[in-house]
C-alpha positions in Angstrom: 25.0 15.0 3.4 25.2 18.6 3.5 22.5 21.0 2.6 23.6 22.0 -0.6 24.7 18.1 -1.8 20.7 17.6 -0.3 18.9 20.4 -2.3 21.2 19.5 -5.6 19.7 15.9 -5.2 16.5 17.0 -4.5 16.7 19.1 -7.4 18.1 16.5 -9.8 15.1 14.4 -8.1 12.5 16.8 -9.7 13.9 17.1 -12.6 14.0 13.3 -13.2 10.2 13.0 -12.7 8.8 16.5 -14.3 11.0 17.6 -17.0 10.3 15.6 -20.5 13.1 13.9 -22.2 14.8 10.5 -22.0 15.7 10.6 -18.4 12.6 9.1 -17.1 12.2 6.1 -19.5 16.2 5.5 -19.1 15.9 5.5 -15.1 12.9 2.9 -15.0 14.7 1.0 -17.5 17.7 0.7 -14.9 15.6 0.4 -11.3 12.7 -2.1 -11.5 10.1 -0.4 -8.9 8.1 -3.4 -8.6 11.0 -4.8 -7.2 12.4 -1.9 -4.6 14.2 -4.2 -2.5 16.3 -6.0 -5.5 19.2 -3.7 -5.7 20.9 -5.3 -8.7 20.1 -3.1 -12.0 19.2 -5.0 -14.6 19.6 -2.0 -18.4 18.4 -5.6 -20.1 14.8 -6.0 -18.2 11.7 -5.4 -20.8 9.2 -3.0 -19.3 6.2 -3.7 -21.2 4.7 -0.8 -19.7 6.3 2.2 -18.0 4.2 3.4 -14.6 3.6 7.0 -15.0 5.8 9.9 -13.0 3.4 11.0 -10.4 3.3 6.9 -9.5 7.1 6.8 -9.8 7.6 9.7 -7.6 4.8 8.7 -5.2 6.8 5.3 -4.7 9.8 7.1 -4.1 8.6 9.7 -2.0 9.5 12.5 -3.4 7.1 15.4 -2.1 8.7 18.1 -4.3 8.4 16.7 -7.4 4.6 15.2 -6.9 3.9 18.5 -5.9 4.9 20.0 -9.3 3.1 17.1 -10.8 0.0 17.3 -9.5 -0.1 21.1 -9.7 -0.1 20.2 -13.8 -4.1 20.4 -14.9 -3.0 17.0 -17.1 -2.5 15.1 -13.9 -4.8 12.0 -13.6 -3.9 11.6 -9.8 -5.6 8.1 -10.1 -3.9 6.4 -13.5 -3.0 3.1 -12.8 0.3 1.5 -13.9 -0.4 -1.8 -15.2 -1.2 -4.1 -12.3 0.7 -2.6 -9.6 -1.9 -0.1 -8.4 -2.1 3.9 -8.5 0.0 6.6 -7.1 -1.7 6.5 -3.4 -1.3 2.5 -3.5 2.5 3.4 -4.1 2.5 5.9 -1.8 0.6 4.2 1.3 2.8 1.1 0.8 5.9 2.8 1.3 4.9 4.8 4.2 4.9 7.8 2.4 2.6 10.1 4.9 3.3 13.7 3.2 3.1 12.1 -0.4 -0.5 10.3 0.8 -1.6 13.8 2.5 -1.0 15.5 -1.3 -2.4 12.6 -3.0 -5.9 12.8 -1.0 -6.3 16.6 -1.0 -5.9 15.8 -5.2 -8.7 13.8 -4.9 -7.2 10.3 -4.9 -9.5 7.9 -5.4 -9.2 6.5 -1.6 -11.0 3.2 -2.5 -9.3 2.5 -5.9 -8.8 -1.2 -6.6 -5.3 -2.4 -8.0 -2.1 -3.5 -6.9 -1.1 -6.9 -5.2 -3.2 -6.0 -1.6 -6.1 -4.9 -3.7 -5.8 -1.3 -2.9 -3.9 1.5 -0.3 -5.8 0.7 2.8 -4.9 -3.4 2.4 -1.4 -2.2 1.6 -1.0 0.3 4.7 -2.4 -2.4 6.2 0.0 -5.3 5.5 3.2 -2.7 6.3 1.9 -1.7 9.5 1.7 1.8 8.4 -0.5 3.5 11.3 -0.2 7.0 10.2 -1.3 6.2 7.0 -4.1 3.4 7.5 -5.8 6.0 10.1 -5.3 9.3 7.1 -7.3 6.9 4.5 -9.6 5.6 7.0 -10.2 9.7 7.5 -11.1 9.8 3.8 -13.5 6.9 4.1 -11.8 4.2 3.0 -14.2 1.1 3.0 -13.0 -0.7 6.0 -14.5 -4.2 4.3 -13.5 -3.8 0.7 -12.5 -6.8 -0.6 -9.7 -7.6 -2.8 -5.8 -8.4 -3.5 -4.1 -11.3 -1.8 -5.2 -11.5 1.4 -8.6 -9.8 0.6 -9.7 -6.8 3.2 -7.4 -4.7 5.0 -8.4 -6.3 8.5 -7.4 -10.1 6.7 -4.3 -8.1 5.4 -3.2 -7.1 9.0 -4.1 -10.0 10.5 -1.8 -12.0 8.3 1.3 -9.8 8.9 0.3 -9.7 12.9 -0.3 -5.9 12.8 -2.2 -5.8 15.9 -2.5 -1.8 16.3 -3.4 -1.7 12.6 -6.0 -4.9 13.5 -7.0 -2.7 17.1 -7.8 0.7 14.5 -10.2 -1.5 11.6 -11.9 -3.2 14.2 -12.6 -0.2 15.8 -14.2 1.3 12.5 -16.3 -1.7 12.8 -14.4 -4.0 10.4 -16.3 -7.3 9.6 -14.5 -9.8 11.7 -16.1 -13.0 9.7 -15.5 -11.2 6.0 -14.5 -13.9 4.1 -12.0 -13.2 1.1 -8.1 -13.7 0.0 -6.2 -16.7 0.3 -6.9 -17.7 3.3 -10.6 -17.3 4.1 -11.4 -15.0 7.1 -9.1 -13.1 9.4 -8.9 -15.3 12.1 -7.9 -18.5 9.6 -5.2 -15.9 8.4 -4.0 -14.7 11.6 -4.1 -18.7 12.8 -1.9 -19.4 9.9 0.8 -17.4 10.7 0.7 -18.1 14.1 -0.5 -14.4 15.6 -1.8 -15.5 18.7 -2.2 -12.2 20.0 -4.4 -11.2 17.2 -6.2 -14.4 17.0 -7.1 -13.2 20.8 -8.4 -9.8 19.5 -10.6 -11.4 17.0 -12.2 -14.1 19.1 -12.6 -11.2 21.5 -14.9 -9.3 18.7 -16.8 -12.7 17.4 -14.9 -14.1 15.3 -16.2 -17.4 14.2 -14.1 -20.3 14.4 -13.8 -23.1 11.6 -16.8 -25.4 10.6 -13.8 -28.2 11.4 -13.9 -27.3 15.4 -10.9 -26.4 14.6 -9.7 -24.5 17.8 -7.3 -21.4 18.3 -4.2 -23.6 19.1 -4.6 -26.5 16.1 -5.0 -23.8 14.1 -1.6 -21.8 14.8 -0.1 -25.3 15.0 
């Protein structure tokens, strides 16, 4: 794309989010964001509640238009949007490091609870977002909160076999034995999904084992 079809859309982009009017309503009406990966637009889907711009363009990543946003003295940086989290949750799960840097010097709530991994750490977390795990981990995020699916971020990592994400909690003294989420502990959830290297790395930092005697290899079997 050229630089002038690039600025228009970046333009239009900013417009969509910022300006009032029926744009915004319209365009969530069309493109489900709690479903980014569905392409197929739906103009019949109910939203029962619509998530707020500065979520919208968190999730999309588009800096200029969060910038206007949170520049507006109206801004709650930390509204959430039903169950699906705040704008940092949005912004940490889609690896969006620039949008996460603005969010954070706003005063983002870096701990906020919400969304399906419990909050933006679990969520970096569980997409193996480096950058961003180590930014909120900056901003002291708790290493051991608890909650969401898979309960804490080092459970969360563990279960997607994120073993630099797993290397950087442990390293900020992550409870290996926490117990939370579906699956228990992190080295039940890392078991379960067969991550043998991480399974390695927890043992390694005392990692319990099951009551059952359960050993490393029955468990990944």
């Amino acid at each position: 794309m050229s630089q002038a079809g690039s600025q228009r859309r970046q333009s239009l982009s900013k417009r969509l989010f910022t300006e009032d009017g029926s744009a915004f309503p319209a365009w969530i009406q069309f493109f489900d964001l709690s479903r980014p990966w569905d392409g197929r637009p739906d103009i019949h889907r109910k939203v029962a509640e619509l998530p707020s711009p500065l979520y919208a363009a968190s999730h999309e990543g588009v800096k200029d238009a969060v910038c206007t946003i949170l520049n507006d003295i109206r801004t709650n940086v930390n509204i959430q949007w039903a169950d699906k989290g705040t704008a940092l949750y949005a912004a940490s799960a889609r690896g969006h490091e620039k949008v996460v840097e603005m969010l954070l010097a706003k005063g983002a709530d870096v701990n906020a609870q919400g969304g399906h991994y419990g909050g933006a750490l679990q969520t970096a977390s569980a997409r193996g977002n480096e950058k961003v795990v180590e930014m909120l981990l900056a901003k002291g995020a708790d290493v051991n909160a608890q909650g969401g699916h898979y309960g804490g971020a080092l459970q969360t990592a563990s279960a997607r076999g994120n073993e630099k994400v797993v290397e950087m909690l442990l390293a900020k003294d992550a409870d290996v034995n926490a117990q939370g989420g579906h699956y228990g502990g992190a080295l039940q959830t890392a078991s379960v999904g067969g991550h043998e290297k991480v399974v390695d790395m927890l043992l390694a930092k005392g990692a319990v084992p099951l009551e059952d005697g359960g050993d490393k290899l029955q468990l990944v079997c």
